[in-house]
Structures are given as C-alpha cells and as structure tokens.
C-alpha positions as CSV (number, residue, x, y, z in Angstrom):
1,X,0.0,0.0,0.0
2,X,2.7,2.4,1.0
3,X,4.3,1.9,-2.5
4,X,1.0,2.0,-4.2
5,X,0.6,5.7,-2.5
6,X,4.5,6.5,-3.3
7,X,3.8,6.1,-6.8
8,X,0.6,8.0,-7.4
9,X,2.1,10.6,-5.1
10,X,5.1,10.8,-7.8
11,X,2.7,10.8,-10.6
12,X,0.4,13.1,-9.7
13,X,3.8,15.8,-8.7
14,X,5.2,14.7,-12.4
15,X,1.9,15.5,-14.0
16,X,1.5,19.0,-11.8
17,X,5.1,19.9,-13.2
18,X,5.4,18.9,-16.6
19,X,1.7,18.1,-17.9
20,X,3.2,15.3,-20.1
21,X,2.2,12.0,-19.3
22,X,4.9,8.9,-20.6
23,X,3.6,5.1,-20.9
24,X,6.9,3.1,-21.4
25,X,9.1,6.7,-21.2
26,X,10.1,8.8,-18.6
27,X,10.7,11.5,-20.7
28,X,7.3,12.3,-22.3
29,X,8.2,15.1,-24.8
30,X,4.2,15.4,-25.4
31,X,1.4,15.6,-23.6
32,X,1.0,11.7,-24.3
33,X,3.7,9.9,-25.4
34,X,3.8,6.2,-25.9
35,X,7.1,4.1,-26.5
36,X,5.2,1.0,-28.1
37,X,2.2,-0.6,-29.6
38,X,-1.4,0.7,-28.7
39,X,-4.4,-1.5,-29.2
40,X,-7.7,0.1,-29.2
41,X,-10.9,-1.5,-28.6
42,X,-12.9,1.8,-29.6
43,X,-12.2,4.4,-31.8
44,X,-9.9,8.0,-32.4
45,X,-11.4,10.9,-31.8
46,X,-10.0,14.4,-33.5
47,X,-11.7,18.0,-32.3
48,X,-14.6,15.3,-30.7
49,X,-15.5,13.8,-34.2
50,X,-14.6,10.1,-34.8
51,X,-15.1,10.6,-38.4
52,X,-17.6,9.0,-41.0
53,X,-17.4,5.6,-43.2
54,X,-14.4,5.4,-45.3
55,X,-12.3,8.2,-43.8
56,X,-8.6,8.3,-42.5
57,X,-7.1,10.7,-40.1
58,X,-5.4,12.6,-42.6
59,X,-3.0,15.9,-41.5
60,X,-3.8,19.7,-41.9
61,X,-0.4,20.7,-41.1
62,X,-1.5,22.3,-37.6
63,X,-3.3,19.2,-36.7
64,X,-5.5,15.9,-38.3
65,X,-8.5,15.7,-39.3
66,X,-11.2,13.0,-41.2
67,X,-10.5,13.1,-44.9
68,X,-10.7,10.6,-47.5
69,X,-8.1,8.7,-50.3
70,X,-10.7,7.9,-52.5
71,X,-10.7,11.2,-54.4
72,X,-14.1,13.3,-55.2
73,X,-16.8,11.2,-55.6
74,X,-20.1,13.9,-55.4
75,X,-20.6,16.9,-57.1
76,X,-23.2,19.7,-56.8
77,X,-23.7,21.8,-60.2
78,X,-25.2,25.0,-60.5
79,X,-26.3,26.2,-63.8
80,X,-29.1,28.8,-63.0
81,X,-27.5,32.1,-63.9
82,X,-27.2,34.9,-61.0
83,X,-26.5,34.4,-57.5
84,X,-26.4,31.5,-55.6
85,X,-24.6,29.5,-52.7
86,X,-23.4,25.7,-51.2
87,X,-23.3,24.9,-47.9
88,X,-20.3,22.8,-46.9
89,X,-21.8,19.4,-45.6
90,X,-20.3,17.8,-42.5
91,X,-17.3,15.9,-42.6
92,X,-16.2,17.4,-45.7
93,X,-12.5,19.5,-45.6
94,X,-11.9,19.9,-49.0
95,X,-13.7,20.6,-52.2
96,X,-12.7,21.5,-55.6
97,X,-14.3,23.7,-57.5
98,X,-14.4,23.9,-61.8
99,X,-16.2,27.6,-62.9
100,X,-16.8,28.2,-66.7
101,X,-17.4,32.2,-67.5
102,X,-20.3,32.4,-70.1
103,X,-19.7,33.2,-73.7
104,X,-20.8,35.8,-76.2
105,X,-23.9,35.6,-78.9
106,X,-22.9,35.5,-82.6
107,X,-24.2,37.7,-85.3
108,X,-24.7,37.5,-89.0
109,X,-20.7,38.0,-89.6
110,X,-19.1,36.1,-86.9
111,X,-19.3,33.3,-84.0
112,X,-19.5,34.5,-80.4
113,X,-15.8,33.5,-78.5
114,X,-16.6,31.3,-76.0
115,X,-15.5,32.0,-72.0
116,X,-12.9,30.5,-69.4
117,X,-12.7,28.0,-67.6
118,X,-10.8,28.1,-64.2
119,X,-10.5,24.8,-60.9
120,X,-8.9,24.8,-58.0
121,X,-8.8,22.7,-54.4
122,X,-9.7,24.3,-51.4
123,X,-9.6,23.4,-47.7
124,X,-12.7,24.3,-46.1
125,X,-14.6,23.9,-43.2
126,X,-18.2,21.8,-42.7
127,X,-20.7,24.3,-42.3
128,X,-18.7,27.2,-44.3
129,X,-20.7,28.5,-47.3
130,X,-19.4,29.1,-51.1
131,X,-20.7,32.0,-52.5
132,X,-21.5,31.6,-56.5
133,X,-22.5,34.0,-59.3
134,X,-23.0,32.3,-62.7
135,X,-23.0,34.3,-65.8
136,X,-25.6,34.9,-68.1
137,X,-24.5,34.4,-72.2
138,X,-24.9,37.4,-73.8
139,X,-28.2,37.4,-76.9
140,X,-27.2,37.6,-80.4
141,X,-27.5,40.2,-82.8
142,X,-27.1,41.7,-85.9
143,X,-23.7,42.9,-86.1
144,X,-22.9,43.3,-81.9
145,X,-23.1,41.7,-79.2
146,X,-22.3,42.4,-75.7
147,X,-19.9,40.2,-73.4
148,X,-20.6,37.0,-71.8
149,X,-21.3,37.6,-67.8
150,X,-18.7,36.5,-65.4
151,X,-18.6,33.5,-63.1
152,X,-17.5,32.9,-59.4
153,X,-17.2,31.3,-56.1
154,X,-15.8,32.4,-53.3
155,X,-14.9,30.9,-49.8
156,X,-13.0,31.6,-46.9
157,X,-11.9,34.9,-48.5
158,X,-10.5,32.6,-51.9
159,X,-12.3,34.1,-55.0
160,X,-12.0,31.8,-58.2
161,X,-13.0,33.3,-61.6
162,X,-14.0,32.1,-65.0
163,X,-14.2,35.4,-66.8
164,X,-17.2,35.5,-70.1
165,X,-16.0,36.2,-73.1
166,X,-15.9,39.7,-74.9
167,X,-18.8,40.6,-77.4
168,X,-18.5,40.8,-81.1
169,X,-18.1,43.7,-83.1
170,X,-19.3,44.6,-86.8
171,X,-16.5,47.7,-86.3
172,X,-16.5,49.2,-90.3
173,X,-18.8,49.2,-93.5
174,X,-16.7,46.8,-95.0
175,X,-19.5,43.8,-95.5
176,X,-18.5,40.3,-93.9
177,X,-15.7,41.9,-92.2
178,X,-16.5,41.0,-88.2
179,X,-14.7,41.0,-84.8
180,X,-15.2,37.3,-82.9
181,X,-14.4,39.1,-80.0
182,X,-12.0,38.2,-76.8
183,X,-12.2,34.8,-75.5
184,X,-12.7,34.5,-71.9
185,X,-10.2,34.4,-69.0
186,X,-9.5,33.1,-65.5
187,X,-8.0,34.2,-62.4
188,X,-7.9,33.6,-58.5
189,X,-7.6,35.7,-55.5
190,X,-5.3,35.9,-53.7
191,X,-3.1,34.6,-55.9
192,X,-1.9,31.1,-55.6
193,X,-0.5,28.0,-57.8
194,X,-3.2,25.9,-56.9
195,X,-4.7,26.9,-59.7
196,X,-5.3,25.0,-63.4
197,X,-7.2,27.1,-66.2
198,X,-7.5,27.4,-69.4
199,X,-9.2,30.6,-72.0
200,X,-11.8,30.6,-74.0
201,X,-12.0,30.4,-77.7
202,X,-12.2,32.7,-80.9
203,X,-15.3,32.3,-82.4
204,X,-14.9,32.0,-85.9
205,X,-16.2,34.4,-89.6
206,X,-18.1,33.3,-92.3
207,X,-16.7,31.9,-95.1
208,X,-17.9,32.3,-98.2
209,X,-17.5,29.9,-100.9
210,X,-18.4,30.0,-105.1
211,X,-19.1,26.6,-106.9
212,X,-19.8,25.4,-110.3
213,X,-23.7,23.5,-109.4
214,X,-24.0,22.7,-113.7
215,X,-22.0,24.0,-116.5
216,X,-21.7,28.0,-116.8
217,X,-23.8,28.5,-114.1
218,X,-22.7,29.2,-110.3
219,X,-23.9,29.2,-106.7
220,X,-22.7,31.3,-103.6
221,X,-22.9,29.5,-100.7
222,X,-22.3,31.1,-97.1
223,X,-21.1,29.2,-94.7
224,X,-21.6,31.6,-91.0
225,X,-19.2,30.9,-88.3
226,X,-19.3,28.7,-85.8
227,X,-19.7,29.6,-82.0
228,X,-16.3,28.5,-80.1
229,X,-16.5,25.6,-77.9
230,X,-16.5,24.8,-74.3
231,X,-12.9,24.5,-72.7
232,X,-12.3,22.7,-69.6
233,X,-12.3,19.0,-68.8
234,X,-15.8,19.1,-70.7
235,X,-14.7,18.3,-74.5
236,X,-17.0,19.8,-76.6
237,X,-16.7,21.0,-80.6
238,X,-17.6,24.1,-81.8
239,X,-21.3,25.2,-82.7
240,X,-21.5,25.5,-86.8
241,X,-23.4,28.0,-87.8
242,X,-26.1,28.2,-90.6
243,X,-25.6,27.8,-93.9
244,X,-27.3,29.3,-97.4
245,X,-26.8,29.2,-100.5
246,X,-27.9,31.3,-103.7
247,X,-27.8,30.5,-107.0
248,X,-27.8,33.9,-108.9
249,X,-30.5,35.9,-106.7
250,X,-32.3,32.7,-105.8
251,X,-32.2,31.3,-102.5
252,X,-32.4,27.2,-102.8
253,X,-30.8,25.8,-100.1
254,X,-30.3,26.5,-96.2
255,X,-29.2,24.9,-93.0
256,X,-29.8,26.6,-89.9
257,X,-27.9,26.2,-86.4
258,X,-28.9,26.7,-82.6
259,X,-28.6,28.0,-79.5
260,X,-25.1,26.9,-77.9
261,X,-23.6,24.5,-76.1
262,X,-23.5,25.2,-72.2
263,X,-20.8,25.8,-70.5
264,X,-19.6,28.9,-72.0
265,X,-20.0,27.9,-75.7
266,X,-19.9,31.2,-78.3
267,X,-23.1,31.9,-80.0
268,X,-23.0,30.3,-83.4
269,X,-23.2,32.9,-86.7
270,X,-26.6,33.4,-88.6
271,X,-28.7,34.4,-91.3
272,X,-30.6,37.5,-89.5
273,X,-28.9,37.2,-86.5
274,X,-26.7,35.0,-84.5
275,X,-27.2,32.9,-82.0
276,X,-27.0,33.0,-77.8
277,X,-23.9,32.7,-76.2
278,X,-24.0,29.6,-73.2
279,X,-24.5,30.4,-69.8
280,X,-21.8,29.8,-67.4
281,X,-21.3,26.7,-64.8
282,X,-20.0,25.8,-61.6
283,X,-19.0,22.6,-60.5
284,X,-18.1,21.9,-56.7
285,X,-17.0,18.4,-56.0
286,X,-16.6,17.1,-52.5
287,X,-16.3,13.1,-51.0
C-alpha cells in the first residue's frame, strides 16, 4: 500500500510539473507519449468527431482531421444564372471547384468566343458557405453583341474566376468583315499555384465559298461561323453556324444552327442574326 501511495504521489507531482504523461518513457516530450504498440478497442477521436465511413485521419499541417483517399466522388452543379450558394456538408474538408465564365452571342458576320474555364482545391470547413455568381451568355444580334457575364465562387476569403468572353463587333462598312471578339479568362484571389485554367476560344467568320452547281452557271454558298466551344475538362466541338446558298439571286438551299452549347460555348453565326452565347457553370466536387 505504502508503495502504491509513493507512486501515485510521484505521478500526480510529475503531471503537476510537466503536464506530459509517458507510458513506457520517462521523458514524455508530449502531452502523451507512448514508446510501443497501442491497441484500441474503440475508436480516435479528433476536435470530438470520430469521423464517418471510409475516412482516415489525414494531416492539416497544424493538426489531423477526417478526410478521404478515395478522391471526389459527389458533385453539386449550378447552372441557374445569377447568385447562388453551397453549404459545406459535415465531414467534408476539401472541395474542388471547376467555374466556366459564359460566352458571347454571334451575329450575322461572326461566332460569339466562348468564355474561361478556371479549378482549383480548397480546404474548407463543414458548415462554411461558397458564394457563387453564374454568368448569363450574352443574346445575339445583328452585327454586336455584348460580353458574356462573369462566373465565381468564393470561400474563406479565396475568389475563383471564370471570366465570359468579350462581345462581337461589326466595327467598319466593310460587309463580312466581323470582330469574334476576346475569349474569356481566369483568375484567383489571392493569388496562388493551386490553380489550373485554361481561356476561351475565338469564335470564328463566315466563309464564303463559289461553286460550279451545272456547267456556266454558279452558286454562292455562305457558310456563317461557328460559335467557339467549351474548354475545360468538358470536350465539346464548336457550334457550326447556318448555312445558305444562292444560286444567282435565288435562295435554294439552307441549314440553320442553334442556341449553344453550355458551359460557355460562343453563340453560333446566322442568317438574321446569330445565336446565344451559353451560360456559365459551376462545378463543386466534395467526398
């Protein structure tokens, strides 16, 4: 008994001191330090959470928490243009995010350019909200169109951006001549090299093109330009645009296009006008 008291006496003086406690050590350099196997009937608990189904303790650099090796295996997608927002659900620490920037409407001399497409990873916390603004593509027209609206999301004071892609531009009187307009770009803030984008695309001009159709007699066939494609990990072609053609002042033939491809796409060339640019995306993926 009197060495049973000895001992917890010199335990509980070693723990008043140092607040380290050593099991098969006497010089515990944390608060628990074990030299040897542990075997745990229950489970590890980090910040109170003992983590979901599938997780592993994983470092933060400052401490652990419950992440997965499995990669991202949900996604939420927001396509309705204007404001919006996600709600980090629990459990999760880190997301990545893919943003596409909308793209510009074509007009009857040119394809809209279509906008950027910007991802990144970020460490978040469950609970936190992202904050998203998806672009709007800008309408056709005749010879100009304005820009494709911007898209974003933003967390924990990190701001990616998929920027829409500049209008086009019927600029002189010179007939057929047209301005595709600037394809979009990307950015984040504050800067950082976690970061993987890639611009838009040039939307492209009509090209016009004489043929023989019967012997002394020719056709003029237009062919309008296409809207640019999507870029990101989406692989998309371009949007054609319509197609006429005349022979002498006869119309005889036509093909006519569509509204284009979301995300981003340029706004295909067209007969009276063009055609919409796509709307703009955002992607969060999460385990």
């Amino acid at each position: 008994m009197k060495k049973l008291c000895l001992i917890f006496s010199a335990f509980s003086i070693f723990q008043s001191k140092a607040q380290n406690v050593g099991i098969g050590t006497i010089s515990p350099s944390e608060k628990l330090d074990v030299n040897g196997n542990i075997n745990l009937s229950g489970t590890i608990k980090t910040n109170g959470t003992s983590g979901q189904n599938g997780q592993v303790l994983m470092s933060t650099g400052a401490g652990l928490t419950w992440g997965s090796l499995a990669g991202f295996k949900h996604t939420a997608i927001f396509t309705t243009t204007g404001a919006g927002f996600w709600t980090v659900p629990a459990g999760i620490t880190e997301i990545m995010i893919e943003a596409w920037g909308a793209g510009a409407g074509g007009t009857t001399l040119t394809g809209g350019s279509s906008g950027g497409y910007a991802r990144t990873t970020i460490m978040v916390t469950p609970g936190g909200t992202v904050t998203i603004s998806v672009g709007s593509g800008s309408s056709a027209g005749v010879y100009v169109t304005s820009a494709g609206g911007n898209t974003t999301a933003a967390i924990g004071g990190i701001t990616l951006s998929a920027f829409g892609a500049s209008g086009s531009d019927w600029s002189n009187n010179s007939f057929y001549i047209g301005y595709a307009g600037t394809p979009g770009s990307f950015s984040i803030s504050p800067s950082t090299t976690n970061l993987f984008g890639l611009p838009g695309l040039q939307g492209g001009g009509n090209n016009m093109v004489y043929q023989e159709y019967s012997t002394g007699n020719f056709s003029n066939i237009t062919y309008y330009g296409c809207g640019a494609a999507s870029v990101g990990l989406m692989i998309t072609n371009n949007n054609p645009g319509d197609m006429t053609e005349y022979r002498g002042a006869t119309f005889t033939t036509g093909h006519y296009s569509q509204n284009t491809h979301t995300p981003g796409g340029g706004g295909a060339g067209g007969t009276g006008s063009g055609y919409n640019g796509g709307n703009g995306m955002v992607l969060i993926w999460y385990n």
